[in-house]
N, C-alpha and C positions, 0 to 999 in steps of 0.2 A: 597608028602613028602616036597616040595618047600614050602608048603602054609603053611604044620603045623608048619614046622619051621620056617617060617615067627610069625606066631602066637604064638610060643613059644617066640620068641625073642620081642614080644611086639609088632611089627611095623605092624600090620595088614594085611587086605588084599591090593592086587592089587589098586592100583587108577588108574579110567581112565585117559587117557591122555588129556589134555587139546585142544580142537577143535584151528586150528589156522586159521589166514584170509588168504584168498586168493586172488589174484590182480585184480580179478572180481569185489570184492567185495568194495564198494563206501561207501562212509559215507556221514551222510547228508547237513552236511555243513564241504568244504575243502578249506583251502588254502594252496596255493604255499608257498616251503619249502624256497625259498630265490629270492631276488631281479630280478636275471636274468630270473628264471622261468615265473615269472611274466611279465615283460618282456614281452618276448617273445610268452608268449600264448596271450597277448595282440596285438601285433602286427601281429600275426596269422591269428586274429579273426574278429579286429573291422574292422567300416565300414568307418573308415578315412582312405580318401585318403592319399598314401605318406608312411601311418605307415610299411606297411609291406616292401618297400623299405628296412628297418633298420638292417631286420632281414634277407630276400632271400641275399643281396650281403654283409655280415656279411665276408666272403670268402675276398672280396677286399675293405682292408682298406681305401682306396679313394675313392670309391663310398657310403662307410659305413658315413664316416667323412662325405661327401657331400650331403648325406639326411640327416645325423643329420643336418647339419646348416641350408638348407633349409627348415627342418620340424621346427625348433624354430626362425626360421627369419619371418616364415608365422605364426606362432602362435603368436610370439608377434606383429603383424602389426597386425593382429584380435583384440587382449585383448587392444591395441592404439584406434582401433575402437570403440570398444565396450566402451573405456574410454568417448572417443567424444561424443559418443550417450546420454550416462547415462548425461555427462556434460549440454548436450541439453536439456536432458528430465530438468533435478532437476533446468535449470534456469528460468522454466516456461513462453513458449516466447507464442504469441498468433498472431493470424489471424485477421483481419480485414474484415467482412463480410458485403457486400453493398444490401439492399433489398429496391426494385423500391413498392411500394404498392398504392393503387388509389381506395380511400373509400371516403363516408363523412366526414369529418372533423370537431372537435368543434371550433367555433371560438374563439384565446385568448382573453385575458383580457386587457382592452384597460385603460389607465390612464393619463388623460390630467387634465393639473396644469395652472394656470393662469399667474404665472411668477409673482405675485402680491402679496408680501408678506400684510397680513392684520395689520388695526389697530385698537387694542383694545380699548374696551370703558376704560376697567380700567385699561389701564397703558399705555392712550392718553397722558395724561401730562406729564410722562415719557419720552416718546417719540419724544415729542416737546421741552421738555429740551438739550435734546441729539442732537436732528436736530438745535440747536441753539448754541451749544456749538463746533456742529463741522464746523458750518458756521467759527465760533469764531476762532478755531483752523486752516483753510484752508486762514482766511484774514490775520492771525498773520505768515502762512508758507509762500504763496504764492502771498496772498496782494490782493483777491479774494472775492469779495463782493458778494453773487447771491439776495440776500434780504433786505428790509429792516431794517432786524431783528435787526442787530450790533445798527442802528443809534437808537433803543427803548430801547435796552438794552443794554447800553455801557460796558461791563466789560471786563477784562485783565486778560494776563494768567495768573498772579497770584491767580487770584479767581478763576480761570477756575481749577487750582492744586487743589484748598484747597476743592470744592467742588466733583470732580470726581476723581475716581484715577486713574493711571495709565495714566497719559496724552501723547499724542501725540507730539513729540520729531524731532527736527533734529537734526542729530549725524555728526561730521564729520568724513572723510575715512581717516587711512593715508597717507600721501604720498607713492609714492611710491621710491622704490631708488634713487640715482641719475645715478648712470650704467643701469638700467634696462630702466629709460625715455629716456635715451641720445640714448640707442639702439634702443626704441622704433621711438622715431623721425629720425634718420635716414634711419630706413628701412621703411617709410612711402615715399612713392615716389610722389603723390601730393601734396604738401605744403596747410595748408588752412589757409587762410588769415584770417577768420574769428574772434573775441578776445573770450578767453578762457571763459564759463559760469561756475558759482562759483557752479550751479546745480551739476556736474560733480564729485564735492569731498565734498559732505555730503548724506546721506542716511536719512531715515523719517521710527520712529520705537518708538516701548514705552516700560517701564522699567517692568518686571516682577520678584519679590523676591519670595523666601521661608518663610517659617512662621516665624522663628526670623529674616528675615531680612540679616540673615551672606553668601545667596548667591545668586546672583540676573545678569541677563544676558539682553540684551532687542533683541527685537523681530524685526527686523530690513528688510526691503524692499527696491528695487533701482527704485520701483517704485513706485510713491507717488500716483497713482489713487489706487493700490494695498493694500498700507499700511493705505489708509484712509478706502478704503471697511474692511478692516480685524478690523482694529480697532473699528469700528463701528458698526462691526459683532459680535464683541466680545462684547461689552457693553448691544448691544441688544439683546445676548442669557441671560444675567445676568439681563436684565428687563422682560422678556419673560419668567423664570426660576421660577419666584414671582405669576404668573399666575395657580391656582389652576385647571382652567381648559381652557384649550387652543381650545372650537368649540367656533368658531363665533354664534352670536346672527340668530334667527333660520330666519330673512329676509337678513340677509346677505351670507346664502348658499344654496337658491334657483340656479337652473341649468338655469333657464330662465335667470338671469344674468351672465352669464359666454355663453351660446352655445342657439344660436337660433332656429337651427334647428339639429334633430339628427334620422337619418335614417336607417334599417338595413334591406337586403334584401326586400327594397321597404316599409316596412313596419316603421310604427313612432315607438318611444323610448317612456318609459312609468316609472316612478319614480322606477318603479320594478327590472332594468336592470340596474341600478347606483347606486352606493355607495358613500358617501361624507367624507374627512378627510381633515385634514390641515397641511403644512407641513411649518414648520417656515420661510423658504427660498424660496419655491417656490408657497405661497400661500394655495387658496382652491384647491383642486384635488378631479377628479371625477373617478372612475374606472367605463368600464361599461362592462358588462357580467362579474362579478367578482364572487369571491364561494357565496356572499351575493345573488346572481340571481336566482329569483324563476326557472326559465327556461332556461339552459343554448342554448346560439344561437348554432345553424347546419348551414355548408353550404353545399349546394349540388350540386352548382356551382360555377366558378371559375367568375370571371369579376369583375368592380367597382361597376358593380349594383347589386352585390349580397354580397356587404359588408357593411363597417359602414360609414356615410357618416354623418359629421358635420360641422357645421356652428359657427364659433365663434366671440366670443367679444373679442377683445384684446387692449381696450381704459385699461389706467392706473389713474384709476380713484383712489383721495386718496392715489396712492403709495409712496414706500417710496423711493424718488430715491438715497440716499448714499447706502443704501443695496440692491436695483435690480435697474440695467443698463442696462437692454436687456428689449425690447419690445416684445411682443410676447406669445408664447403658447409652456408650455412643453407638450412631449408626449413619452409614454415608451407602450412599448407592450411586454406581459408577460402571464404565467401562471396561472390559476385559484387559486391554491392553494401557490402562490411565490407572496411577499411582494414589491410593488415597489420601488427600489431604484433609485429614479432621478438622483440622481448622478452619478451613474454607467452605466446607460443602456438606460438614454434618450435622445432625441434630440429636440432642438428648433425650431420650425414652425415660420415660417416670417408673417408678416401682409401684408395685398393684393395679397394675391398670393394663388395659390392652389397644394397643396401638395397629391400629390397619391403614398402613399407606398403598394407596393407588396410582397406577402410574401409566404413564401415554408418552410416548417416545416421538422426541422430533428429530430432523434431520436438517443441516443446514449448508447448503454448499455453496461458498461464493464464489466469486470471479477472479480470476489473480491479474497480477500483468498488469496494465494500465487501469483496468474497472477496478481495483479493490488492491488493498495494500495487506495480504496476505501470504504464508506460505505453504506448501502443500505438506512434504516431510520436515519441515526444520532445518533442511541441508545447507540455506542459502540466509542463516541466521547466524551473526556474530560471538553465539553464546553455546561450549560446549554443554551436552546434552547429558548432566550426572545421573540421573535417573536412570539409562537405560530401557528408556520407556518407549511409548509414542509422544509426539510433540503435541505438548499443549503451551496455552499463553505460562499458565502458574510451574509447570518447570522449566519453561523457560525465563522465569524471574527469579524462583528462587535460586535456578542454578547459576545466574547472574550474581545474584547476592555471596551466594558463596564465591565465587571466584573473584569478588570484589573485597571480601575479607578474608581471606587469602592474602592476596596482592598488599592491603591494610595493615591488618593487623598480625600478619604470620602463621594465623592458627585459622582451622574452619569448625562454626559453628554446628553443636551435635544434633540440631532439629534438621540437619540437612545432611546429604552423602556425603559421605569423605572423598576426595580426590586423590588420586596416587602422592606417593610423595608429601602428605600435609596428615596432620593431627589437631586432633579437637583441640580448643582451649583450656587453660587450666592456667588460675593466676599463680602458679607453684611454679610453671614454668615462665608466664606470660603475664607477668602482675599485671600488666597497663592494658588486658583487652578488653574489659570491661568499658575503659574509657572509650577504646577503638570502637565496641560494637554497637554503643549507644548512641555515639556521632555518628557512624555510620549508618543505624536504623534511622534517624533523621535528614538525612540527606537523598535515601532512601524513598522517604515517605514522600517527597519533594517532589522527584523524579533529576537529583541534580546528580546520581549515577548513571543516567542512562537508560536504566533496564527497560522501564514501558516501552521505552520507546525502542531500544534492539528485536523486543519481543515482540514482533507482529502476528494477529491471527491467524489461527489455523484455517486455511480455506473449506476444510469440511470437519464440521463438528458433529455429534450426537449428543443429545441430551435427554434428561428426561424428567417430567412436569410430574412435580409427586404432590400428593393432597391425602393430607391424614385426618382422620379419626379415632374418637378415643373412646373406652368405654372401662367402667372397673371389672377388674380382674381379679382373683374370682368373685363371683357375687357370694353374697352374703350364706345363702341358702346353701350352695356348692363349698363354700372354703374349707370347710370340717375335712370332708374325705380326702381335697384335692390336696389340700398338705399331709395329711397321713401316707399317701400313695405318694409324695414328694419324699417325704423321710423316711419311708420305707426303702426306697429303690434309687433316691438320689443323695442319702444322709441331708437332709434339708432339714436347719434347727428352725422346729415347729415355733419356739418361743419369739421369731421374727416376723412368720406371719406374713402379711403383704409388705412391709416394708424389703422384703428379701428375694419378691421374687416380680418377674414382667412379661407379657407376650408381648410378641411381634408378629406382625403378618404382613407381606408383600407382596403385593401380586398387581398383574395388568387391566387395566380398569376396561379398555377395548381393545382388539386387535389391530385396531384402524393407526396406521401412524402417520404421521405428518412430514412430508420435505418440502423446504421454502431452498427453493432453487433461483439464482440469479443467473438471467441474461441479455444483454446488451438492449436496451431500448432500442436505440441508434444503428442499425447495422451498415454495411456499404451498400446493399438493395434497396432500402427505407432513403439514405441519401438523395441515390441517385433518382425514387420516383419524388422525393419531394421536391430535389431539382428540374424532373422534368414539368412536374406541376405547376410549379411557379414559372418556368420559360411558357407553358401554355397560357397560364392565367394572364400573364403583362403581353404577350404578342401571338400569343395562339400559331406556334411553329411547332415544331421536331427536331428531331437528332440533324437533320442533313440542314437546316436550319443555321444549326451549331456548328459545320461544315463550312455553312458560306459565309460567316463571320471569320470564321478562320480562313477561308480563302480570302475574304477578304481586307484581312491583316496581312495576311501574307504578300499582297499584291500595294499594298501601302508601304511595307518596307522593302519591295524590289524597284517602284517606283523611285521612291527616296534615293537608295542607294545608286541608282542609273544618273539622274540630277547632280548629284555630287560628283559620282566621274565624271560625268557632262563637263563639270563647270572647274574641277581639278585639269582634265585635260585640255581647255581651253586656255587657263591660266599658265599653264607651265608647261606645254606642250605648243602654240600655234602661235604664238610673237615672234621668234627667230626662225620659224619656218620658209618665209618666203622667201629674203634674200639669200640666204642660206641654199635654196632650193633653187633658185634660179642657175646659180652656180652652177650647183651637180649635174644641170641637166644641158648645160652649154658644152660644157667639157663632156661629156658623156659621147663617143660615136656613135655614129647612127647606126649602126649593124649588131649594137649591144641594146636596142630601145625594142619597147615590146612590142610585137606588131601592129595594133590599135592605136599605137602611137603616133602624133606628126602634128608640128610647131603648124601653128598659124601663122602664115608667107601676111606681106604688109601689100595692102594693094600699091599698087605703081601710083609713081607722080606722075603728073599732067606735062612734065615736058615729053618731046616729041623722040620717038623712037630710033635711036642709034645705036651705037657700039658702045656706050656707057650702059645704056638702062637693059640690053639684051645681057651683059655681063651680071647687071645687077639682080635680074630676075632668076638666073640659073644658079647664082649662091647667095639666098640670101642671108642675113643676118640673124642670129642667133637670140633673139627676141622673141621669147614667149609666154604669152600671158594663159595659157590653160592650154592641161592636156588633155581635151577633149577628142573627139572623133574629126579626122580627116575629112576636109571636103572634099570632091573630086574634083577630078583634073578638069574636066570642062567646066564646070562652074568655076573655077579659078580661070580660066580660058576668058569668057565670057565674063568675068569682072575686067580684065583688063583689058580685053579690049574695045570695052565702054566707058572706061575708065580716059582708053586713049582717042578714043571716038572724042567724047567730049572735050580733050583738048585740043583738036584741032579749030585752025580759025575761022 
């Protein structure tokens, strides 16, 4: 009877009751409902030390206070750590590594120069212009006659101006205060009786301008053997610059004039094992075992007699003495594939005497890239590579230099390669380079060019640690025959004697050679145990440790984020909900609502039951405050008619 009258009144049958969860029952992914939950299942759970302190004495506000401070005083003295480390790691610092090794070894490259700058056939009379003119210059400075020259050819400085330029000058200094002498003479405590030399307060130096002329300085020396070499030096690079091609004629660079004998591991030298060049300042040079060498030399023992052993000539026959004033023999020892630079790396051998240099090869290889500000080839350096050599720091500065007096002055200087396209200087063509090149060795010297600094170290170098000894050559008792068998076989004028001739000897003092190898102190392994070491020492965890901090970060900011929509969609989402809602759901028929669905009916009033209130319970009004679950029909039954019980009288 329930059901037909349900189904009379339209509202169907029965709907089951909606399944509800039970506290068994887990979802697959949950989080904690607010901050302290969280919290505290953490401090439950993990495996850091300390943490659960926070939560067990929660009960006693002082001991709660005194592991929080504790737990964040040790946390941040960790994360202070871990700053240090990282600071360590990212400054890239590196180790220094020594390895002892003892192999055969190639022998370097050996280059010995005669100290004898040469003189050309064609630009002899050049040359003897110049050597006259500065006779001429030294009698007019110093009253200094060495030749007969002056008395054949009388002329004065004034011709001496109109034909050469830039003539050789004495300047005077100026005084200096009169407070500053007065102070100076009395605090000198031995009086010198001596009379004052007028040398004292002038300098000796020559004028060099710019190309119009509008700025001009001079080049000034306190010492007159100084400023006559320079001077002199300078004239002859601008005679020497005129020279199309700078080898000697092919009988003036035979090795039998320069080295009598030349020995290696016992065995003789053979044209195969030398190379020949000329070098303006220090004559012919011969390199021997150079990359030019059919066979490079091995040694495979250490001693004098298992190296290079020479005999030279050191008579200065021809030379030019205003531009070389040392007697003697250069020698530089160097790399197969590295340029000799005498200036930087050689030393001068004495006449009579015997020289035995020993030597011990190191090796050095550094780090490029972030540990060390080096390059491997030179490829990735801003400076082309004139030489055609291997990359070192000194060609790559002086091929900087040239290419910045180039660019300067128009012309490239002769102690350097020529570059395509460019010619040496010569103030014939180039009056003002002198001014150019002397500003520019100054700015140079500075580093206001740049070069140091374009030129960064080679990451692997070879060098090698030479230590000499000297002894006379020949001894006293020996010289008799050893020069007879010199000028018998080598035309060696006996009347010179030891001034004319010199040994040499090179050889490897031990097998043993040394590599100072760098690498990284700091690596990403070294890191990560120092990081683990410091999470052990401040809380004695592990990696999975490291996990639940991150899990629980990760659980802080999805909390966070749910509170914000929470409170977003409470704000602008649930204020025009309900009236709004009431609406929809009046007008709505009932055969479109879901089946779970059904208005709470109003219980009946207390008057008595007629043809009004039976009308009114079979439609009622569309008032509803939730759409919860359906009561049933008999409980609705049974409210009203207690409802109507209790109204009667």
């Amino acid at each position: 009877m329930k059901g037909e009258q349900r189904e009379e009144q339209g509202l169907g049958p029965d709907p089951a009751a909606a399944p509800q969860p039970t506290e068994e029952e887990e979802a697959l992914i949950e989080f904690h409902r607010s901050y302290r939950d969280l919290f505290q299942f953490f401090c439950n759970n993990t495996t850091i030390h300390g943490a659960i302190r926070l939560v067990c004495s929660q009960h006693n506000r002082m001991k709660t206070a005194f592991w929080a401070v504790l737990w964040l005083c040790t946390f941040g003295m960790m994360y202070w750590q871990f700053g240090q480390l990282f600071a360590e790691y990212f400054s890239y610092p590196v180790s220094l590594n020594i390895n002892l090794d003892s192999d055969k070894l190639v022998f370097p490259a050996v280059t010995v120069c005669t100290l004898n700058p040469y003189r050309y056939t064609q630009i002899k009379g050049e040359l003897e212009e110049l050597d006259r003119i500065t006779e001429q210059t030294l009698y007019d400075l110093y009253k200094y006659n060495s030749s007969n020259t002056l008395g054949a050819h009388p002329r004065g400085r004034r011709d001496l101006r109109e034909t050469w330029p830039h003539p050789l000058q004495r300047l005077a200094v100026p005084a200096p205060p009169s407070g500053a002498r007065q102070a100076r003479s009395a605090s000198s405590i031995v009086q010198d009786n001596n009379p004052q030399v007028d040398r004292k307060d002038w300098k000796i130096g020559f004028q060099l301008c710019n190309q119009n002329k509008s700025d001009c300085f001079y080049q000034t020396y306190s010492s007159g053997v100084d400023a006559v070499r320079e001077w002199y030096r300078f004239h002859y690079i601008n005679i020497l610059s005129r020279l199309r091609d700078t080898s000697p004629s092919p009988g003036e660079d035979m090795l039998d004039n320069f080295i009598f004998a030349c020995r290696f591991n016992q065995d003789s030298c053979n044209q195969a094992n030398y190379s020949h060049f000329h070098h303006p300042m220090y004559g012919n040079c011969y390199t021997f075992n150079g990359k030019n060498s059919s066979n490079l030399w091995m040694s495979s023992m250490p001693g004098i007699k298992n190296g290079l052993s020479l005999t030279l000539r050191t008579e200065q026959n021809d030379f030019i003495p205003l531009l070389s004033t040392v007697t003697g023999a250069r020698v530089m020892v160097h790399g197969q594939d590295e340029p000799a630079f005498m200036d930087d790396g050689g030393f001068n051998l004495r006449p009579g005497v015997e020289t035995s240099i020993s030597m011990r090869k190191e090796a050095l290889d550094r780090l490029g890239g972030n540990y060390g500000d080096c390059t491997k080839n030179g490829s990735d350096v801003p400076v082309e590579n004139l030489y055609r050599s291997k990359y070192t720091q000194q060609v790559c500065i002086r091929s900087c230099f040239q290419e910045n007096m180039i660019k300067e002055c128009g012309c490239a200087y002769i102690f350097y390669p020529l570059p395509k396209n460019a010619e040496f200087c010569d103030y014939r063509k180039h009056n003002s380079w002198g001014y150019c090149y002397y500003k520019l060795q100054d700015a140079f010297s500075s580093d206001r060019l740049g070069c140091f600094t374009k030129c960064r170290k080679p990451c692997s170098v070879t060098s090698y640690e030479l230590s000499a000894g000297y002894a006379r050559w020949p001894s006293v008792t020996s010289q008799d025959w050893i020069f007879r068998m010199l000028s018998r076989q080598n035309n060696y004028t006996i009347n010179n004697k030891r001034n004319g001739v010199a040994k040499l000897n090179i050889f490897f003092k031990e097998l043993k050679f040394k590599t100072n190898s760098e690498s990284p102190s700091v690596t990403t392994v070294t890191l990560l145990s120092n990081l683990g070491s410091q999470w052990s020492l401040w809380f004695g965890s592990s990696v999975l440790s490291v996990v639940e901090m991150a899990e629980l970060i990760f659980d802080l900011l999805v909390i966070t984020f749910l509170m914000l929509l929470r409170r977003f969609r409470s704000r602008y989402w649930s204020p025009g909900r309900g009236g709004r809602g009431a609406q929809e759901v009046a007008s709505t028929p009932a055969s479109s609502l879901p089946p779970h669905f059904c208005p709470h009916s109003t219980p009946p009033s207390s008057s008595p039951p007629g043809p009004a209130t039976s009308a009114a319970l079979t439609a009622p009004p569309p008032a509803y405050a939730t759409l919860g679950p359906c009561p049933s029909p008999s409980s609705l039954v049974r409210t009203s008619s207690s409802t109507y019980t209790l109204g009667e009288p």
